[in-house]
N, C-alpha and C positions, 0 to 999 in steps of 0.2 A: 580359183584364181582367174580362170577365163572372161568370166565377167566381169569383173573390176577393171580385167587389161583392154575389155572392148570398149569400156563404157569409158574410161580413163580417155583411150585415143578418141573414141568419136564423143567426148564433153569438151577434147583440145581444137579438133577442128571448128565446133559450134562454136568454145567461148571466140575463136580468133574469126571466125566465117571465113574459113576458107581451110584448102588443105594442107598438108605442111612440108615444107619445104626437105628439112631435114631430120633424122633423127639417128638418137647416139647411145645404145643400149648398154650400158656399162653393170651389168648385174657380175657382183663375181662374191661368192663364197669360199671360204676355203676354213676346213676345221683343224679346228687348234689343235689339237692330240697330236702327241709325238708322234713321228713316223712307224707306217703301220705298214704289214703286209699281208699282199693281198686277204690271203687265209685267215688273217684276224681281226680284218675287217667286218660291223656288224651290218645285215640289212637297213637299219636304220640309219647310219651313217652313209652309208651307200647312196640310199633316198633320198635325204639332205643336200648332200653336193648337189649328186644330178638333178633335183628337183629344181636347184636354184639356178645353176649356172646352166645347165641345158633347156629344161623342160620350161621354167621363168623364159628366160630367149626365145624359144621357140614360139611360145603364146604370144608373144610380144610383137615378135616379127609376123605370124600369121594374124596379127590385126593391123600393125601397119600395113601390110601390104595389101589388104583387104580394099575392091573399087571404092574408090573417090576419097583416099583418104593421103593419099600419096600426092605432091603435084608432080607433075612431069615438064624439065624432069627433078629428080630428087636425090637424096643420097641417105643411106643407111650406115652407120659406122656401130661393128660388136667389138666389143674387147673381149677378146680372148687370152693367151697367155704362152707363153715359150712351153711351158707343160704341152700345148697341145701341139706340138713339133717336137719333142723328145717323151722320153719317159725320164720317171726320178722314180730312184726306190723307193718305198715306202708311202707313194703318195698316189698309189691306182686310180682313189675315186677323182682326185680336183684331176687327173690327169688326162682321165677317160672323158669328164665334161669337159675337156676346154678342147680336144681333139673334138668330141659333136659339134661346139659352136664351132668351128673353123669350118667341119665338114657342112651346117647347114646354113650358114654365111653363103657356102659357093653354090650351093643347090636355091640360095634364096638372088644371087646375082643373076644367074640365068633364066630363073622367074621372070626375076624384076626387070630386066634389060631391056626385053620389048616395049617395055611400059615407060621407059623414061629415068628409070630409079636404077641405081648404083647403090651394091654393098659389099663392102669391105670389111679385114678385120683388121685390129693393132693387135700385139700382140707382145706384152712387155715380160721383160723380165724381171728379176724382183725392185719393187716398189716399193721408196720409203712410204708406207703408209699405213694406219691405223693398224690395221689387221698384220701385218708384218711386224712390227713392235707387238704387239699382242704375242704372235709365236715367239717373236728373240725372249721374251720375258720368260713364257711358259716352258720351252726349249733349249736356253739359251743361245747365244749368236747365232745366227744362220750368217753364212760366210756364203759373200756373194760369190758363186763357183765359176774360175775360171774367167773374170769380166776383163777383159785388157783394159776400161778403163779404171775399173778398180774401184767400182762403190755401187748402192743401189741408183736407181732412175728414182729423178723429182716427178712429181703428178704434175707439174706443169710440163715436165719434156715429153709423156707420153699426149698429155691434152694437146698440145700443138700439132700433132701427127694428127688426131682426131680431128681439131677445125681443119684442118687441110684438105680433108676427104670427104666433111661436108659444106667444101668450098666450090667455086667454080673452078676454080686453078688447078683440080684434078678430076676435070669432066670429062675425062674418057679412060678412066682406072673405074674397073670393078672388078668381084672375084679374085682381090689380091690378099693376101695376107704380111701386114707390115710390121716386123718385128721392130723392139726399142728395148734394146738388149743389151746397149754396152759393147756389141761384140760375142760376146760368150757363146755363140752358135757356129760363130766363124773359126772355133781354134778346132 
């Protein structure tokens, strides 16, 4: 996968000739299987998650951040996920990868900071979207736990949080993690 993600970013800077302003890594897997624990969890599933949602991220961020490929300055926005601020039973692996992107978001802000480039995470709570219908189907309802507003988040409520952070208008936030939760962490 390394080379696709190098070759990917430095085909983007070439086709546009110049480097890029912003970027918004929104990689998130999460597997459909009922809730599992820990113990019964296979390596292979294991692999999967984190291969996607950590290990996918990190390649990613270690070539955008890579000289001259970043302008300065810049801004980097990961989605992360409320999973990686709490735990939920039965859901170790999406739990364990969304705690690493959170942890290497803040390790890759203090990187990047001298350079000009800010990164940030969102960090939502459940999401009507594709993959979330996929589990209520295969699981039945997942009830949104505890939301004081009382529903999932639209992709365009967390997408706004994201243009915001690769805006000017928040040029001097990095290293934050911004959840979009409804509340549900606050009770």
């Amino acid at each position: 996968m390394t080379p696709s993600v190098n070759a990917w970013i430095a085909n983007t800077t070439r086709h546009f000739k110049a480097s890029i302003h912003g970027c918004a890594n929104v990689a998130g897997f999460h597997p459909l299987w009922a809730p599992k624990n820990i113990s019964d969890i296979s390596d292979e599933e294991i692999n999967e998650t984190l291969g996607i949602n950590t290990l996918g991220l990190f390649k990613c961020l270690r070539a955008q951040l890579a000289p001259g490929i970043l302008n300065n300055p810049s801004s980097i926005v990961n989605v992360g996920s409320v999973s990686g601020l709490i735990g939920f039973a039965g859901d170790s692996a999406y739990v364990a990868s969304k705690h690493a992107v959170h942890g290497i978001s803040k390790c890759a802000a203090k990187e990047g900071g001298p350079k000009g480039v800010r990164v940030n995470v969102v960090a939502p709570g459940q999401t009507d979207t594709p993959i979330v219908r996929a589990m209520q189907e295969l699981n039945g309802t997942l009830a949104t736990p505890d939301v004081p507003l009382g529903r999932d988040a639209k992709p365009e409520e967390v997408a706004e949080l994201v243009v915001w952070l690769l805006g000017e208008q928040s040029s001097y936030v990095t290293g934050s993690v911004y959840r979009v939760d409804g509340g549900m962490l606050d009770i």
